[in-house]
C-alpha positions as CSV (number, residue, x, y, z in Angstrom):
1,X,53.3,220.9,184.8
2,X,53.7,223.7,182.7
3,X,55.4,225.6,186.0
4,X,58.3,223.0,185.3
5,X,58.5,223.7,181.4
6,X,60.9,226.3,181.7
7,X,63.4,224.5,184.0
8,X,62.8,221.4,181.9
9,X,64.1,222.9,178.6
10,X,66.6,224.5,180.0
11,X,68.3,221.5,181.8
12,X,67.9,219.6,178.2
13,X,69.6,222.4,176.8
14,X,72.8,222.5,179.9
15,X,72.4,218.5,178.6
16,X,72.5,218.8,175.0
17,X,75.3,221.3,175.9
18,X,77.3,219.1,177.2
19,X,77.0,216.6,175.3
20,X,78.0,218.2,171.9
21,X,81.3,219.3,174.2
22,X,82.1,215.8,174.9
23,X,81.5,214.7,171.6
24,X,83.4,217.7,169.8
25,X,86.4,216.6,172.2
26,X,86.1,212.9,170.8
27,X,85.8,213.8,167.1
28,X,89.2,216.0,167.5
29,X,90.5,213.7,169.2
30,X,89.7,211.2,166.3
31,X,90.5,213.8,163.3
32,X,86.9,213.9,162.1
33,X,87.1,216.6,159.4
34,X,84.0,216.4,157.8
35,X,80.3,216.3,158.1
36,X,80.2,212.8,157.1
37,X,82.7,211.4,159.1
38,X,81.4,213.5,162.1
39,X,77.6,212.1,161.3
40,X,79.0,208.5,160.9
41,X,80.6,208.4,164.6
42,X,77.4,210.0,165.6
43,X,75.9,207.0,164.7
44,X,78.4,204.6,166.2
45,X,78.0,206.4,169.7
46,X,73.9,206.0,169.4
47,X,74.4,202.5,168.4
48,X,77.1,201.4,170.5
49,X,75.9,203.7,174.3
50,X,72.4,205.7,173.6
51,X,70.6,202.7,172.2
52,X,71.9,200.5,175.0
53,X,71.2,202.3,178.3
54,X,67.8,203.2,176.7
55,X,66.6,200.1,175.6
56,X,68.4,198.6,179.4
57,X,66.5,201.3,181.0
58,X,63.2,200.6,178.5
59,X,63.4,196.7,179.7
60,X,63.2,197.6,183.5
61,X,60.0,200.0,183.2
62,X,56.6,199.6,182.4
63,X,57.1,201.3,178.5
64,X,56.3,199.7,175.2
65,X,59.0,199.1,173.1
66,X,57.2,201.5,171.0
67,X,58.6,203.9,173.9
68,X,62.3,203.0,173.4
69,X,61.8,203.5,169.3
70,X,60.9,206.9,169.9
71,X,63.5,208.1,172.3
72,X,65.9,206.3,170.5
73,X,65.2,207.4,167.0
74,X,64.9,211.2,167.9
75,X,69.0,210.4,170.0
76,X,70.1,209.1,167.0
77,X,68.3,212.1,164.8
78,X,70.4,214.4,166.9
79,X,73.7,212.7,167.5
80,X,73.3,212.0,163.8
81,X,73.2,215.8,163.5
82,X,75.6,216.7,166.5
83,X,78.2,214.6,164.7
84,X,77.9,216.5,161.0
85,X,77.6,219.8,162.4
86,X,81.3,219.3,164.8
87,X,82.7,217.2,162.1
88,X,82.3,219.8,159.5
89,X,83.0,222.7,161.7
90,X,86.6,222.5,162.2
């Protein structure tokens, strides 16, 4: 397991990547201009697409919701972030 670590991280880093690309597109697109306004769409895309495929996918597995409240607290944590840090940044 440890072999994988490396290729792990980096892949959720491409992913994180990416993601704070797509979002920095939508905030400009939007005319976010502040770390608030940036943090508070964060929060509408965890609430509206993160929480939703993750507690769809959470419902078809074998997890505890416990599971799902985890992964989706530490998405909306960064998304939360992700969404100050391009909002403020202009």
């Amino acid at each position: 397991m440890r072999a994988k670590a490396p290729k792990t991280y980096t892949a959720s880093f491409v992913a994180f990547l990416l993601m704070a690309a797509v979002l920095h597109i939508i905030l400009a697109h939007l005319g976010v201009e502040s770390a608030s306004a940036g943090a508070s769409w964060g929060f509408h895309f965890w609430l509206g697409i993160a929480a939703p495929i993750g507690f769809t996918a959470n419902l078809y597995s074998d997890k505890l919701i416990a599971a799902f409240l985890i992964d989706t607290g530490y998405q909306l944590v960064y998304l939360l972030a992700m969404g100050a840090i391009l909002g403020g940044w202009h």
